[in-house]
C-alpha positions as CSV (number, residue, x, y, z in Angstrom):
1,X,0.0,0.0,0.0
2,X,1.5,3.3,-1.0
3,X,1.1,5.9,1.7
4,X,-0.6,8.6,-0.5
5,X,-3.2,5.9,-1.1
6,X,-7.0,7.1,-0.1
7,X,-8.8,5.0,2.0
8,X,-12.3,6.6,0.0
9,X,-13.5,7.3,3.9
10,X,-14.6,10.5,5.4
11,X,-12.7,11.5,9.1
12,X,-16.2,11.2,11.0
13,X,-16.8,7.9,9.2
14,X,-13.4,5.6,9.7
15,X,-13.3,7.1,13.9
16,X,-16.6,5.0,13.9
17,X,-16.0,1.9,11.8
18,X,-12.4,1.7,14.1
19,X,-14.5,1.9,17.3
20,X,-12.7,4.7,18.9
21,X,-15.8,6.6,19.1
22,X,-19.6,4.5,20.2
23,X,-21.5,6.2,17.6
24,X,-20.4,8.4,14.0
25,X,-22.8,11.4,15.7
26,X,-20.2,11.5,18.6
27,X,-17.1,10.9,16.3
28,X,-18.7,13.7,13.6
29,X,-19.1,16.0,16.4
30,X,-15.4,15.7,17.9
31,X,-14.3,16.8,14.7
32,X,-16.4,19.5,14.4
33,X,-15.3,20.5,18.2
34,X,-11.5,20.4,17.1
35,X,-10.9,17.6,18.9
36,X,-9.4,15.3,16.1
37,X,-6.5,16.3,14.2
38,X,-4.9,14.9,11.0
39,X,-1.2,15.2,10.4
40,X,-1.3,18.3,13.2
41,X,-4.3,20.1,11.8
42,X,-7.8,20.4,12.9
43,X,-10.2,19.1,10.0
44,X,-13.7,18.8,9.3
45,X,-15.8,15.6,9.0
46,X,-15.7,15.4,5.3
47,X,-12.1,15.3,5.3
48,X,-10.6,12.1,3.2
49,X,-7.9,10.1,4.9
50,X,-5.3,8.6,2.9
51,X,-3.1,5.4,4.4
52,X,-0.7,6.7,6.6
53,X,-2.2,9.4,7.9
54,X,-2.0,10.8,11.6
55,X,-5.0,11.3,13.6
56,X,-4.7,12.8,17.3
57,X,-8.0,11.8,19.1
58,X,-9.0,13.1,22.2
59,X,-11.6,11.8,24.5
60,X,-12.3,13.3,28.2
61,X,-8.3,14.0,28.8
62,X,-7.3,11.2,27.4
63,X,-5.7,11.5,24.0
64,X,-4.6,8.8,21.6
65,X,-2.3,8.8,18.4
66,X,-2.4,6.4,15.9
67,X,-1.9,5.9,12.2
68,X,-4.5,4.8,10.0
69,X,-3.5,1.6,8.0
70,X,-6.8,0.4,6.3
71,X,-9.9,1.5,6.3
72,X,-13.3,-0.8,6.0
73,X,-17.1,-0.1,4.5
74,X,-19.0,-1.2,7.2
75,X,-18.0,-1.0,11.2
76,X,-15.7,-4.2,12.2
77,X,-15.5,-6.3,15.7
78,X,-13.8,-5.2,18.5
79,X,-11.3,-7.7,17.4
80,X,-10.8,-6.6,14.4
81,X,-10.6,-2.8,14.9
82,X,-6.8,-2.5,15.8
83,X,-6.3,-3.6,12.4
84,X,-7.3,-0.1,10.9
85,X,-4.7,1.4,12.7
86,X,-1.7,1.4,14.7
87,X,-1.4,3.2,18.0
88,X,2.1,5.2,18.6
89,X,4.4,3.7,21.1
90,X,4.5,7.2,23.2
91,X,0.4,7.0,22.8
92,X,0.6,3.5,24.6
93,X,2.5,4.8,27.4
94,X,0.7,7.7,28.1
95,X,-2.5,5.6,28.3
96,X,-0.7,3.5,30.5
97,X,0.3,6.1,33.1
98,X,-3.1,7.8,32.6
99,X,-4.7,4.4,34.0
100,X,-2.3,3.7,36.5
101,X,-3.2,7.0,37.9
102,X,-7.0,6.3,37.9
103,X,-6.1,3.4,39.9
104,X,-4.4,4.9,42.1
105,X,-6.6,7.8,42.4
106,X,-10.2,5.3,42.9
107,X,-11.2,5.6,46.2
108,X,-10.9,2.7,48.6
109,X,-13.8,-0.1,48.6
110,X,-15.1,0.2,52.1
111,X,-17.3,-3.1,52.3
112,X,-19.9,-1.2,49.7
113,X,-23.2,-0.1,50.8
114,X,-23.9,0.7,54.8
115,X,-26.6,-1.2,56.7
116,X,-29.2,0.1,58.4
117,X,-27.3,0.1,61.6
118,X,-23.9,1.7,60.3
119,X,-26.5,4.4,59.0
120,X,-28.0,4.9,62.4
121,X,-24.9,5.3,64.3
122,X,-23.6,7.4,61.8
123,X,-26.4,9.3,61.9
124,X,-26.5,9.7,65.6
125,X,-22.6,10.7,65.6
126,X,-21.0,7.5,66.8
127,X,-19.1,6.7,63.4
């Protein structure tokens, strides 16, 4: 595959079929938000990607890079979606240290909900 090579898919359209965003509404309005870039600048939805291409995605204040390396007409398996693209080495880590810090961050599991009598004593100050 040459990497000026179209993939024939709109922005909006291949963010959905590769499953990093649940529906093309929320992946079209990312875009338009200018929170996906290709190759460093801020697009549109209608924007053609071509093999190779860059595309900085950012979700909640997480954001991913990865490289698009195929495209497909209708949306693929979870399995299969990693095959559209290839995630950046320095994208990997930075997921990694971003979930290592949620973990970190959770707050402790205290035995889950109170019963009625940890309730009442809380209630009457005796916690």
């Amino acid at each position: 595959m040459e990497s000026d090579e179209h993939t024939g898919m709109r922005v909006d359209k291949w963010l959905w079929t590769a499953r990093l965003f649940k529906t093309r509404a929320l992946a079209a309005e990312a875009v338009k938000g200018g929170r996906v870039h290709v190759n460093g600048l801020a697009v549109k939805p209608g924007r053609e990607l071509r093999l190779g291409d860059e595309l900085e995605v950012t979700v909640g204040p997480l954001r991913r890079t990865v490289i698009v390396r195929g495209a497909a007409q209708r949306r693929v398996s979870g399995k299969e979606a990693p095959t559209l693209y290839e995630e950046t080495p320095e994208s990997l880590a930075e997921r990694e240290r971003q979930s290592e810090l949620r973990r970190l961050a959770a707050p402790l599991d205290l035995g889950g909900r109170p019963t009625k009598r940890d309730r009442r004593r809380f209630d009457a100050g005796r916690w």
